[in-house]
C-alpha positions as CSV (number, residue, x, y, z in Angstrom):
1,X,31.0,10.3,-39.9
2,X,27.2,9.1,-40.8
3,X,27.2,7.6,-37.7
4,X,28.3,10.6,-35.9
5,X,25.2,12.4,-37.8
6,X,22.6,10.1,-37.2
7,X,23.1,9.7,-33.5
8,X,23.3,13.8,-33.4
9,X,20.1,14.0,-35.6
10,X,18.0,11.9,-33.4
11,X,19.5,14.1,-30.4
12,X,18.7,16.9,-32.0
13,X,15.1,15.9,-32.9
14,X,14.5,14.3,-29.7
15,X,15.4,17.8,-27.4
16,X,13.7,20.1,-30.2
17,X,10.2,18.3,-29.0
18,X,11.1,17.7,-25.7
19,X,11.8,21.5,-24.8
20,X,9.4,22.9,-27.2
21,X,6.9,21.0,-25.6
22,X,8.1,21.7,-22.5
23,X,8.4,25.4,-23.2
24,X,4.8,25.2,-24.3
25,X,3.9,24.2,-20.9
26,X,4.6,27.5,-19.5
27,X,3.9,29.4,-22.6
28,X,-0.2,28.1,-22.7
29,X,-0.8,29.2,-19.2
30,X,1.2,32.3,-18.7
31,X,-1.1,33.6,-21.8
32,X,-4.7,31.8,-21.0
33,X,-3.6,34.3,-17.3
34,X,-3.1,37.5,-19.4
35,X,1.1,37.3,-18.5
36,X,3.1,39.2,-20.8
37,X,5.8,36.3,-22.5
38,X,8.8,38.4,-24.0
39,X,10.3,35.7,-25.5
40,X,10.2,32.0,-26.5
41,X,12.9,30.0,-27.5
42,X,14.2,26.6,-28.5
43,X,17.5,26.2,-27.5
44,X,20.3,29.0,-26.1
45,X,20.5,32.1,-28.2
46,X,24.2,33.6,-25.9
47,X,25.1,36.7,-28.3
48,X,23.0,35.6,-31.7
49,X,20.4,34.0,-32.9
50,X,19.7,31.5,-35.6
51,X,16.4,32.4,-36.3
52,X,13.7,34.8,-34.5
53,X,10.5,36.9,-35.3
54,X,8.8,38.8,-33.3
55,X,4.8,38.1,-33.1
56,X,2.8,40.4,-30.8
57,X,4.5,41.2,-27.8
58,X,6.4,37.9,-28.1
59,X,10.1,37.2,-30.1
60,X,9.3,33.2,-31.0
61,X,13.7,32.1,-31.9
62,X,16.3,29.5,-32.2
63,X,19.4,29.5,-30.6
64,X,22.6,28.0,-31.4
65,X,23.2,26.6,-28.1
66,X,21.2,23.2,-27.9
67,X,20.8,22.9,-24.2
68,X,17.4,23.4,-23.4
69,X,15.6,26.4,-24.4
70,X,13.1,28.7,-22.4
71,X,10.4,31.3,-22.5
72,X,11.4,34.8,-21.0
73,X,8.1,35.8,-18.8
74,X,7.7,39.8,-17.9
75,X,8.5,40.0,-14.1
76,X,10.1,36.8,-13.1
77,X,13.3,36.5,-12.6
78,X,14.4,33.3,-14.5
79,X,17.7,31.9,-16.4
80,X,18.3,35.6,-17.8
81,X,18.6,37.3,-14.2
82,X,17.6,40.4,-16.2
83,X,16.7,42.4,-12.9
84,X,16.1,45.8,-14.6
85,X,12.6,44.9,-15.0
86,X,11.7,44.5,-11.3
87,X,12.9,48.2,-10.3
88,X,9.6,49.7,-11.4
89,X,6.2,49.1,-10.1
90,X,4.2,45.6,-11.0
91,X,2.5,46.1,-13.8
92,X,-1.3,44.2,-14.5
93,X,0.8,42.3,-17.1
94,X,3.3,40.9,-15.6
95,X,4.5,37.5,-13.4
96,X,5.1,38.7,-10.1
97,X,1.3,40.5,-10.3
98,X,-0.6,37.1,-10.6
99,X,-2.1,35.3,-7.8
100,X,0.3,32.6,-6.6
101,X,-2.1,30.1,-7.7
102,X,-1.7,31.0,-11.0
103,X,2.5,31.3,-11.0
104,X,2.0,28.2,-9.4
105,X,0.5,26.6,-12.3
106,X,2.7,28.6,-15.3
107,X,5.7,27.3,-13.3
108,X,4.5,23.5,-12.9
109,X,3.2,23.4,-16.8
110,X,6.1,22.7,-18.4
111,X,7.0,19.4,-15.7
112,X,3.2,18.4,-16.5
113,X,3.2,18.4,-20.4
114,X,6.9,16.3,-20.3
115,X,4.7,13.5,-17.8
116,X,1.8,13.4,-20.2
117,X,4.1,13.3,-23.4
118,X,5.7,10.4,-21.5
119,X,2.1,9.0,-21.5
120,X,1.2,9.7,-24.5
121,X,4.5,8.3,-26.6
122,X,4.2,4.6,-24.0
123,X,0.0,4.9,-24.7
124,X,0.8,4.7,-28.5
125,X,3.9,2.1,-28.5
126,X,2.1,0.1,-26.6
127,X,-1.2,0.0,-28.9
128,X,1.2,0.0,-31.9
129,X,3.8,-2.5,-31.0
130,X,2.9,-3.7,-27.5
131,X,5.4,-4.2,-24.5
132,X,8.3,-6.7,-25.6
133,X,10.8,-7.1,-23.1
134,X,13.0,-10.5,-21.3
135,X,11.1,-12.8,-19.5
136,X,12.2,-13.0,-16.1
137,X,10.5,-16.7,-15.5
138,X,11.4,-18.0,-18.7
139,X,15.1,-16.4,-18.6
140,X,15.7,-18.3,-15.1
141,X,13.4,-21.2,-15.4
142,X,17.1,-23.0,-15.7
143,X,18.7,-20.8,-13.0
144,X,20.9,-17.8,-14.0
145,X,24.4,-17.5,-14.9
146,X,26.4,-14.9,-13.0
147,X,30.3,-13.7,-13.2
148,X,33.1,-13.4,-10.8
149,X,31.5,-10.4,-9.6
150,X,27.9,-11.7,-9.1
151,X,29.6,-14.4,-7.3
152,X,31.4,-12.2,-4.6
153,X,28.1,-10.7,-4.2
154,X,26.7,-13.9,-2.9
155,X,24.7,-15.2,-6.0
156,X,25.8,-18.7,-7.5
157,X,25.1,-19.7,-11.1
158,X,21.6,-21.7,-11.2
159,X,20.5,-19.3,-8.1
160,X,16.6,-18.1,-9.5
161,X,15.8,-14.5,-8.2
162,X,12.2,-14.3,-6.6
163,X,12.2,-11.0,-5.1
164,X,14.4,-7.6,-4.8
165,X,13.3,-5.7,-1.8
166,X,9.8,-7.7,-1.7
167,X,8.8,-7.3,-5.3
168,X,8.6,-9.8,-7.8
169,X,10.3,-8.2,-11.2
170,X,9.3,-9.7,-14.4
171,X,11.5,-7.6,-17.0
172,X,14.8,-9.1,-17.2
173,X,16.7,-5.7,-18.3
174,X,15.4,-3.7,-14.8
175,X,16.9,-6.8,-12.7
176,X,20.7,-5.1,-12.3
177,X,19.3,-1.4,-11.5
178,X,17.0,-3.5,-8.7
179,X,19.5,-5.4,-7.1
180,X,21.6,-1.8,-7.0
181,X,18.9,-0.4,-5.4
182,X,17.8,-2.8,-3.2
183,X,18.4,-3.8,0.7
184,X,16.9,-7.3,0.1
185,X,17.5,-9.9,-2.4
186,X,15.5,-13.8,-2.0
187,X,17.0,-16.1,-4.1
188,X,15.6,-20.1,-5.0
189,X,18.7,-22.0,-4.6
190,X,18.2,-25.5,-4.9
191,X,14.8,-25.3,-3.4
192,X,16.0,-23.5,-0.6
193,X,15.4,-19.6,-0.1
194,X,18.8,-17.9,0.5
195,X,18.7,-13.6,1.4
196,X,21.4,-11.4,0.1
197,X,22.7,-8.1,0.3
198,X,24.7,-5.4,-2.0
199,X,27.0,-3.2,-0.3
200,X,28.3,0.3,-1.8
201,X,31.8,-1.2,-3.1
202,X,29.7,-3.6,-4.9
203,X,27.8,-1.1,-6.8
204,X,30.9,0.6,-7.8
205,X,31.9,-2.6,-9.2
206,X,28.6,-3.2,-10.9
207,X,28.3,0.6,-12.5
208,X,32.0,-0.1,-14.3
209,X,31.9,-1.1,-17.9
210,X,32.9,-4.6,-17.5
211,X,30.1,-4.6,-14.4
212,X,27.3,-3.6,-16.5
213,X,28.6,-5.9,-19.4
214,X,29.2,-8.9,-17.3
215,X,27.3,-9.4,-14.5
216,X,23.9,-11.3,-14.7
217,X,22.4,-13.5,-17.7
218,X,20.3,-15.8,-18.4
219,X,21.1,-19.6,-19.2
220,X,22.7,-19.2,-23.2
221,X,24.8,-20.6,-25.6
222,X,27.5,-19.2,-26.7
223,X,28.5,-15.5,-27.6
224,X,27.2,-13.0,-30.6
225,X,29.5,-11.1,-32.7
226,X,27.4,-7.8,-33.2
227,X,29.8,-6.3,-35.0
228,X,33.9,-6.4,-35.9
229,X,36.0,-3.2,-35.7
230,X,38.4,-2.9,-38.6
231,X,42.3,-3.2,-38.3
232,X,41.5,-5.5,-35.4
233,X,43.2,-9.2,-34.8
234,X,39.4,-10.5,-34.9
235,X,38.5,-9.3,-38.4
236,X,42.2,-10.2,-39.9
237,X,40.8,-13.9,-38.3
238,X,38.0,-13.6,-40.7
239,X,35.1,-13.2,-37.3
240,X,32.4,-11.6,-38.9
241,X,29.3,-10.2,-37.5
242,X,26.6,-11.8,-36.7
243,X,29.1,-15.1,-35.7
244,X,28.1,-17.2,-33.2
245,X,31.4,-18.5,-31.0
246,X,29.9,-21.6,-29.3
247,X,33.3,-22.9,-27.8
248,X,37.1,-21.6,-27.0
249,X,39.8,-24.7,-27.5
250,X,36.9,-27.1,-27.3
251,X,35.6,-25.8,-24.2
252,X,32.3,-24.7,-23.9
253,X,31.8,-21.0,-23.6
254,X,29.8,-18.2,-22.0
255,X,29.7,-14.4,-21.6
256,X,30.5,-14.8,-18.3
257,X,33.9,-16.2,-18.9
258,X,34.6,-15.1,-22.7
259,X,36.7,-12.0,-21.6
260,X,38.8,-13.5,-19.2
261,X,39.6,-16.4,-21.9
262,X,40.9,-13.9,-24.1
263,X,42.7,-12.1,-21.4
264,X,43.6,-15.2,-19.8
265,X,45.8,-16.4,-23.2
266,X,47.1,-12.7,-25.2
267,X,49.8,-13.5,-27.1
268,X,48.8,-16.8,-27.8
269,X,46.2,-18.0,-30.3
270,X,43.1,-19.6,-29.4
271,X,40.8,-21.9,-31.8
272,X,36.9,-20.8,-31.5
273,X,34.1,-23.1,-32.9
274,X,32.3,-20.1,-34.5
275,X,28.2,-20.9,-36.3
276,X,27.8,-18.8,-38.7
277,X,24.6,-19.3,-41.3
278,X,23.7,-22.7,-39.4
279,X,27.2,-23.9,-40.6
280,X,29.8,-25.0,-37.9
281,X,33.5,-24.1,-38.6
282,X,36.9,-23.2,-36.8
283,X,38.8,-19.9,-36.5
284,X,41.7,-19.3,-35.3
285,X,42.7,-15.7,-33.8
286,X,45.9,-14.7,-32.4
287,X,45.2,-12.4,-29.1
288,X,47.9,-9.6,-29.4
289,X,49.6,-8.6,-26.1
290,X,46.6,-6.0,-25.2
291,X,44.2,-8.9,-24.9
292,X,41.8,-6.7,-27.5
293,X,40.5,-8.7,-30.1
294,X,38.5,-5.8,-31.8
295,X,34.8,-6.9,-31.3
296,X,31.1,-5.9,-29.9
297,X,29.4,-8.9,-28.3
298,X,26.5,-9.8,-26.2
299,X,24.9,-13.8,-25.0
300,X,23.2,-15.8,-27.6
301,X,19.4,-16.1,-26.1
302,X,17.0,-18.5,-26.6
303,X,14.4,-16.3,-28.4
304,X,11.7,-18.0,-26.3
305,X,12.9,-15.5,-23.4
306,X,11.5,-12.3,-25.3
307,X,7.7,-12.0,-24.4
308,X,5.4,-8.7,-25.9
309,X,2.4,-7.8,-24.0
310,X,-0.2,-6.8,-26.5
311,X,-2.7,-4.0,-25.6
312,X,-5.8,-1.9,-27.1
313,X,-5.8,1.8,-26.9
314,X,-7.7,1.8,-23.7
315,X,-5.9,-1.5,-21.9
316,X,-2.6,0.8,-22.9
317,X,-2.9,3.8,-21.1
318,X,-2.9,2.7,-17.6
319,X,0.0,0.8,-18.5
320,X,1.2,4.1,-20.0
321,X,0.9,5.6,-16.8
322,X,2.5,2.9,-14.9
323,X,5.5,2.8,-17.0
324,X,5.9,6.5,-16.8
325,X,5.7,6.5,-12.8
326,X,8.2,3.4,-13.1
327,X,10.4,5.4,-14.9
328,X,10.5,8.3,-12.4
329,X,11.1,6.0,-9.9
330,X,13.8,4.8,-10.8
331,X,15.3,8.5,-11.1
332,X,14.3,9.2,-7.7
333,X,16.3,6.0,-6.6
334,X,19.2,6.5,-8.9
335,X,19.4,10.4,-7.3
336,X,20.1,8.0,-3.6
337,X,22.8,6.4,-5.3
338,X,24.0,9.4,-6.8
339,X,24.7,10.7,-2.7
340,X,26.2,7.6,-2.3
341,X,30.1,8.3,-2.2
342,X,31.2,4.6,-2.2
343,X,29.3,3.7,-5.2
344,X,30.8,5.8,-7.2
345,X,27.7,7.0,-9.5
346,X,28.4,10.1,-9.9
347,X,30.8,9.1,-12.9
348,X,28.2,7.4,-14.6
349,X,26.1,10.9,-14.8
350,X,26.1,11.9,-18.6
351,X,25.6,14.9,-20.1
352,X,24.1,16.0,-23.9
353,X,27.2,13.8,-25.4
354,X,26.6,11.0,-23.2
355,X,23.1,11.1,-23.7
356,X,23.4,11.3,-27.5
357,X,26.5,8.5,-27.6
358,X,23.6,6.0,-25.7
359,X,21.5,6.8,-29.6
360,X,21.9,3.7,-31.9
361,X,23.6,4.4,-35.2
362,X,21.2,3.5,-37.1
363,X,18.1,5.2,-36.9
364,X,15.6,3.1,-35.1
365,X,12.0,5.1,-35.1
366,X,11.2,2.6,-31.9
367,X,13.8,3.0,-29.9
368,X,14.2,6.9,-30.5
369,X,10.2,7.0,-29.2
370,X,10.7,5.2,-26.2
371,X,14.4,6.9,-25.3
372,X,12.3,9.9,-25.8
373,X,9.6,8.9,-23.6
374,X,12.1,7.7,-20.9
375,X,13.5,11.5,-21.2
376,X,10.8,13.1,-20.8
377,X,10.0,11.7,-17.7
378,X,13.4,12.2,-16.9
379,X,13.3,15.7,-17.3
380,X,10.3,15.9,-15.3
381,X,12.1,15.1,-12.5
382,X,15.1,17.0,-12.8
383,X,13.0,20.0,-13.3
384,X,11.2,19.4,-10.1
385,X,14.2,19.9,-7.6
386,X,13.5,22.2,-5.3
387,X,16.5,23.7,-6.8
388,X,16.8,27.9,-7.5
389,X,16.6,28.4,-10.6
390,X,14.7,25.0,-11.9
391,X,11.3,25.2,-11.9
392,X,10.8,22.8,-8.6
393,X,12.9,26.1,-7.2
394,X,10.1,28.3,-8.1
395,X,7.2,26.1,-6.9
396,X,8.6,25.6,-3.9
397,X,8.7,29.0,-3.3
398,X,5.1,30.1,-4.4
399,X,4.3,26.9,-2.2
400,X,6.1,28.5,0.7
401,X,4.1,31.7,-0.3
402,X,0.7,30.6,-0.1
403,X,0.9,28.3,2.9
404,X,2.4,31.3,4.9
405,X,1.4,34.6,3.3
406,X,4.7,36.1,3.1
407,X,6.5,36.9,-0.5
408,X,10.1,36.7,-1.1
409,X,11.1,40.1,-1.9
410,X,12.6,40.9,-5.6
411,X,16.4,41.8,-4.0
412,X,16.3,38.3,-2.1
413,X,14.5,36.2,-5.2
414,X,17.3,37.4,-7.4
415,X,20.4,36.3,-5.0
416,X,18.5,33.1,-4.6
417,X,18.0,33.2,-8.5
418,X,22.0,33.9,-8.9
419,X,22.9,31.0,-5.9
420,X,21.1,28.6,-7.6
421,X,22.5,29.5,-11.2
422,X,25.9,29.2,-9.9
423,X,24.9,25.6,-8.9
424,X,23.1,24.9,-12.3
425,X,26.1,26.0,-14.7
426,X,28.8,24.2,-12.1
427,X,27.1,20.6,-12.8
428,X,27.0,21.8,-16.3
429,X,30.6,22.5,-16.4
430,X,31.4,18.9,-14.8
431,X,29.3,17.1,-16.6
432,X,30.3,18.3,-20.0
433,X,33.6,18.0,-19.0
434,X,32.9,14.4,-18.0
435,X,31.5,13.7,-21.5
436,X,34.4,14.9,-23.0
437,X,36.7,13.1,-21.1
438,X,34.9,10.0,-21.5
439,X,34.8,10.8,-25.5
440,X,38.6,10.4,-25.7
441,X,39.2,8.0,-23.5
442,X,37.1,5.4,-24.8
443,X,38.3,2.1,-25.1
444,X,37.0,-1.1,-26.7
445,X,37.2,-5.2,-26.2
């Protein structure tokens, strides 16, 4: 139950700034244009409220529903469809009576406040902490170590990747999402330079849980426990975490081919060579007939691998910026493999629950900053689809306005509005159903 409220805390903390924030960003300008803003709020307020005051001609309030939030402009048809409003004549006050330029900019503030935040949060990490991630040269400067499914790919253990579509990559944690993404992979293989491709079934394969577990690794030694669930066969052996299995009947193990050991032998009992404090000792654990021993576990790296990048204030905030626009990247090339039926990734899209199940259970001030940045760019995009009823929806259609003259008319805006709404609260509906669904079917190793 902690668990359950510190992973919903740090949700909870990390959507309050992001959409208040965000909200801002359309707030500011809509009032520095003399535009009328009804309401502002954090979060969904369907039927009640948990909170709101009314301040001048604006009702600042928290809802109950922590989905977002938004900010209700006079004469704009937005999330409310309240259409009453638009059957009188434009008032001086009121959205649909500024220039386009300026709805332009309202509508586009709240996507440019989540890029700078992004900025901002990577600008002080990196001056505080500086950039630590996996060496890609020093995690293959023995060759890498691949499983069964790297190896239908092409790749063979010892290959060295050069480059993915071109591009050298020299954080070892972005080389899986490349390779997905690419149409080109060089490998070194024995001195020679060998070119493979990934093909849709492939990525399928890759996006599944034992794909994204087990696919590519450095060189290592060996397998960490992280951590030991309780009524399991692996903590009535007495594993423990923060164990070290270095071998499996005196053979020599890996994360590559830990799994299939255990699946390889249930109902029999295997003898791992486990370190644990520097000390070398046998356990014995019987693997019942579900092949599930009951444990958490990632490769034992050399700690030589991890390289941070130190910065000063002004040396971090082009490397901010880069980050940020790496990051949105990425989301533009994951949406490509999102309208890829074959791959199968739309099953990986996850909603609030998702989202807040990827938190660590402990609370981890760095990692909640840079999940937070990651968001927020995030966000940015998502809000920039030219979809009705996002704010990309909107710009595109006071884009469409000033390059042509012509308005949209209030009866068409508002079936637009409704069309893209419809859209909107559909993917909602899947995708919450989808984190449910993945809630309580969880399973573990």
């Amino acid at each position: 139950m902690e668990e359950f409220f510190i992973k919903a805390g740090q949700m909870i903390l990390m959507l309050s700034i992001l959409v208040t924030l965000h909200e801002l960003g359309h707030f500011i300008p809509a009032k520095y244009f003399k535009t009328k803003v009804e309401k502002f709020y954090l979060f969904f307020d369907p039927y009640f409220s948990l909170f709101k005051k009314k301040i001048g001609d604006t009702t600042y309030g928290i809802g109950w529903l922590p989905l977002g939030g938004y900010v209700k402009i006079a004469g704009m048809i937005d999330e409310s469809m309240d259409t009453d409003q638009m059957k009188s004549e434009p008032k001086p006050w009121e959205f649909r009576s500024k220039p386009a330029w300026q709805r332009l900019i309202i509508m586009l503030g709240g996507v440019t406040v989540n890029v700078i935040l992004a900025w901002v949060i990577y600008a002080i990490m990196f001056t505080a902490n500086g950039m630590t991630y996996l060496s890609v040269d020093k995690a293959q400067e023995n060759g890498l170590v691949f499983s069964q499914l790297g190896k239908e790919i092409g790749f063979q253990d010892g290959d060295k990747i050069l480059t993915v579509d071109g591009k050298e990559q020299k954080q070892f944690n972005r080389l899986t999402l490349d390779i997905m993404l690419s149409e080109e992979i060089v490998v070194d293989r024995n001195g020679q330079q060998v070119k493979l491709q990934i093909q849709d079934e492939q990525i399928k394969q890759i996006l599944s849980t034992e794909g994204r577990n087990n696919f590519i690794f450095p060189q290592h030694n060996g397998v960490v426990i992280d951590s030991v669930l309780d009524n399991s066969a692996a903590k009535t052996s007495g594993l423990q975490s923060g164990d070290i299995i270095k071998a499996i009947n005196q053979n020599p193990l890996n994360i590559t081919n830990f799994t299939a050991q255990i699946q390889e032998n249930k109902n029999n009992k295997l003898v791992m060579q486990v370190e644990r404090a520097g000390i070398l000792k046998l356990v014995e654990v019987n693997i019942p007939d579900s092949a599930k021993i009951g444990v958490f576990h990632r490769a034992n790296l050399n700690k030589d691998i991890i390289v941070t990048e130190k910065f000063n204030l002004m040396s971090a905030i082009p490397v901010a910026i880069t980050e940020s626009f790496t990051i949105l990247n990425y989301n533009i090339k994951n949406l490509k493999l999102l309208i890829k039926p074959k791959t199968e990734a739309y099953k990986q899209v996850a909603g609030p629950i998702g989202i807040a199940r990827q938190l660590p259970s402990t609370w981890d001030w760095g990692f909640f900053w840079n999940f937070t940045a990651m968001f927020s760019m995030w966000l940015a995009f998502v809000n920039l689809l030219p979809i009705p009823g996002l704010d990309g929806g909107h710009a595109l259609f006071t884009l469409a306005e000033m390059i042509t003259g012509r308005k949209l008319n209030d009866k068409t805006m508002g079936i637009v509005q409704t069309f893209g709404m419809i859209i909107l609260l559909s993917l909602m509906a899947l995708i919450f159903g989808k984190d449910i669904w993945d809630l309580i079917s969880d399973k573990f190793l």
